[in-house]
N, CA and C atoms as a LAMMPS dump frame, in Angstrom:
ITEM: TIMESTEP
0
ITEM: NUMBER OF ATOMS
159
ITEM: BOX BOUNDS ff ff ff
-5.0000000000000000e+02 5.0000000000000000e+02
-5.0000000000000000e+02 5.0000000000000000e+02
-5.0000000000000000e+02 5.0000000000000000e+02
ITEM: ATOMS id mol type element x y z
1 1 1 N 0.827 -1.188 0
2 1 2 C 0 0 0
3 1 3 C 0.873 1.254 0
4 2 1 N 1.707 1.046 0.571
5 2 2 C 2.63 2.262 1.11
6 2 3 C 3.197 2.584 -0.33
7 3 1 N 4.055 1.477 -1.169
8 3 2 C 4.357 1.915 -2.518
9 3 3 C 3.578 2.547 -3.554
10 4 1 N 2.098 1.973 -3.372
11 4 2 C 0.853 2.666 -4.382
12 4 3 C 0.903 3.697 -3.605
13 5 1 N 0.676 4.242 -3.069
14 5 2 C 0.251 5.674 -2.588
15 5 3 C 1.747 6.932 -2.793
16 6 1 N 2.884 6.345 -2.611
17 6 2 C 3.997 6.881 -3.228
18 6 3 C 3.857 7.381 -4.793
19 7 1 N 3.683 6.409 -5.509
20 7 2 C 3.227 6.162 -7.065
21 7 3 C 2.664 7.3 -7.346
22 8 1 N 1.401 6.759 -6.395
23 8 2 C 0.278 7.616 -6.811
24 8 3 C 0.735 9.606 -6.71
25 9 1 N 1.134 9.396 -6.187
26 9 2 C 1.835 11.51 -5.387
27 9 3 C 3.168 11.525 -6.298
28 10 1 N 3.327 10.681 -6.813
29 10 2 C 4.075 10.842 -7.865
30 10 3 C 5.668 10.627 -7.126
31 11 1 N 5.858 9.952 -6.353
32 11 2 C 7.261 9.581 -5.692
33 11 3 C 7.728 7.957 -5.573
34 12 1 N 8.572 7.444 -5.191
35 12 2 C 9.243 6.147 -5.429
36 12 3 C 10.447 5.841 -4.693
37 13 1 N 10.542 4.817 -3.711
38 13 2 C 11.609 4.51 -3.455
39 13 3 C 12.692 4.355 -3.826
40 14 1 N 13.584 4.492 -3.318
41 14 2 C 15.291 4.39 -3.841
42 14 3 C 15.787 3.292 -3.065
43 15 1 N 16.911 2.35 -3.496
44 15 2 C 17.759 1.665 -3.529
45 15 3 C 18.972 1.152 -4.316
46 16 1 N 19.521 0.848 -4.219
47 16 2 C 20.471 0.115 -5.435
48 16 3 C 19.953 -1.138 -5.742
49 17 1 N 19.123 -1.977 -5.317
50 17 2 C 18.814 -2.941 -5.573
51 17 3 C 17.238 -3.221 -5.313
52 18 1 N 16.383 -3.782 -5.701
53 18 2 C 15.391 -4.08 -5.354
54 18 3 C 15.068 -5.1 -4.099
55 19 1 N 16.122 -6.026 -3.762
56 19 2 C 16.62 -6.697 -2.574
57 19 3 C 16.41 -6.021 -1.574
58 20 1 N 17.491 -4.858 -1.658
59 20 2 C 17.807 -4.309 -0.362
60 20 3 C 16.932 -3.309 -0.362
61 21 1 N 15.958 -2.652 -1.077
62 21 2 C 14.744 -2.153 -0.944
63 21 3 C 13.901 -2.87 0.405
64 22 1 N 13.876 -4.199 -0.428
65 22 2 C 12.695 -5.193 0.274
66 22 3 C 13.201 -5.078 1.545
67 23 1 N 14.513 -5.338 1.578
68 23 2 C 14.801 -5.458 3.429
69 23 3 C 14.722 -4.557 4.204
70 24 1 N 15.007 -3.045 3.744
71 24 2 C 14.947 -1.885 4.243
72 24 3 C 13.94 -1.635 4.806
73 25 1 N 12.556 -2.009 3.936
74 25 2 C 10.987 -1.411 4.144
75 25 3 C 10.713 -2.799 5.819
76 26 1 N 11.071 -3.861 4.931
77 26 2 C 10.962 -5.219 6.343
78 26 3 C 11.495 -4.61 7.576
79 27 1 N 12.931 -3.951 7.61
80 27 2 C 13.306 -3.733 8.619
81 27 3 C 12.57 -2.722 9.115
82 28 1 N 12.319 -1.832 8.576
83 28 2 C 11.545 -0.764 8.942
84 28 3 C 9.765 -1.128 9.622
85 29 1 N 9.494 -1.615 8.717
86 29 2 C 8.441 -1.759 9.719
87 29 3 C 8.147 -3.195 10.708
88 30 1 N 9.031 -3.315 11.068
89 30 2 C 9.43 -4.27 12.018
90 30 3 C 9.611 -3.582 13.187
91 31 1 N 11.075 -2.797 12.936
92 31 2 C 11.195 -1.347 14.069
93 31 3 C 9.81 -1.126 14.507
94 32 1 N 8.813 -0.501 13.685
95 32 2 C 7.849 0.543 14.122
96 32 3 C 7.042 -0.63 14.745
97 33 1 N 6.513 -1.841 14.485
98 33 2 C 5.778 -2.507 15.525
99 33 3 C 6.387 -2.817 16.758
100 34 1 N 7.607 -3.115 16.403
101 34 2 C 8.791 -3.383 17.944
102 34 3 C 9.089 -2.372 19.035
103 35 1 N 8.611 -0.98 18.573
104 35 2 C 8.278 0.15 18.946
105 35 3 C 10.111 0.688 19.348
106 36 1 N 10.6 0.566 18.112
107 36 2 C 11.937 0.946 18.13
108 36 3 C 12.261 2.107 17.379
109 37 1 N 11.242 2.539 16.314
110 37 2 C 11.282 3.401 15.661
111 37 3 C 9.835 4.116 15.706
112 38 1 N 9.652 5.543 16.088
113 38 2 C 8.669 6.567 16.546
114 38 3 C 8.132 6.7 15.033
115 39 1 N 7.199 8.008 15.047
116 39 2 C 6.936 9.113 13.657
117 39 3 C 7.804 10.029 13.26
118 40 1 N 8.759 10.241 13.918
119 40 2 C 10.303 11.013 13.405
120 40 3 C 10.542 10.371 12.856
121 41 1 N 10.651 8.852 13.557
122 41 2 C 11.814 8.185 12.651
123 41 3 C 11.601 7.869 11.313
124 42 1 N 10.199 7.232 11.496
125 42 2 C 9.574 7.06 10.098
126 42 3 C 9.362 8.514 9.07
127 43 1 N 9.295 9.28 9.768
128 43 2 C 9.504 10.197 8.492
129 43 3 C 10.804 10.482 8.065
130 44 1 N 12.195 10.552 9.012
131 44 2 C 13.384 10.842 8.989
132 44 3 C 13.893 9.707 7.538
133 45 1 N 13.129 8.016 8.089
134 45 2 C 13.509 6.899 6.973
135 45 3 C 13.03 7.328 5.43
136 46 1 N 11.701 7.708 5.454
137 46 2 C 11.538 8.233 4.148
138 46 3 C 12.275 8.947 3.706
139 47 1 N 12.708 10.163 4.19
140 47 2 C 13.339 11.505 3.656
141 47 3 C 14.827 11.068 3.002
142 48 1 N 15.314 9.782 3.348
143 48 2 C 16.642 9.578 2.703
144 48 3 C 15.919 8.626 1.685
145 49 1 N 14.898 7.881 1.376
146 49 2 C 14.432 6.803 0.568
147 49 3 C 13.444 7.432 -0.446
148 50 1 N 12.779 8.267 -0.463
149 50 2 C 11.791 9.251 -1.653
150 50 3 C 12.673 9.973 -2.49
151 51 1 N 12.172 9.686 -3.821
152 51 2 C 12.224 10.838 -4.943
153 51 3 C 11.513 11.025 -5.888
154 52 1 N 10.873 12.31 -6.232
155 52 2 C 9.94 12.598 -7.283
156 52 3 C 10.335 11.801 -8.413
157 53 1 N 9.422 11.375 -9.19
158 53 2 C 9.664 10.912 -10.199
159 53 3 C 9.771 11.52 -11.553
């Protein structure tokens, strides 16, 4: 969902790989249920991973 709605606003994840995409987003929201990562953080994670398309 999170990628369609990126799409959709016209933005897209970054990686070098589509792999380490996958693990990034896993790790990430793993953090946020483990309650290791807040709403800073999650916005802080986007802000290095978004770019207009």
């Amino acid at each position: 969902m999170m990628n369609i709605l990126l799409l959709r606003s016209g933005y897209h994840l970054t990686a070098d790989s589509q792999e380490e995409l996958n693990n990034d987003v896993e790790k990430m929201i793993l953090d946020v249920v483990e309650h290791r990562l807040d709403f800073d953080g999650v916005a802080e994670w986007f802000k290095h991973r978004i770019q207009r398309r």
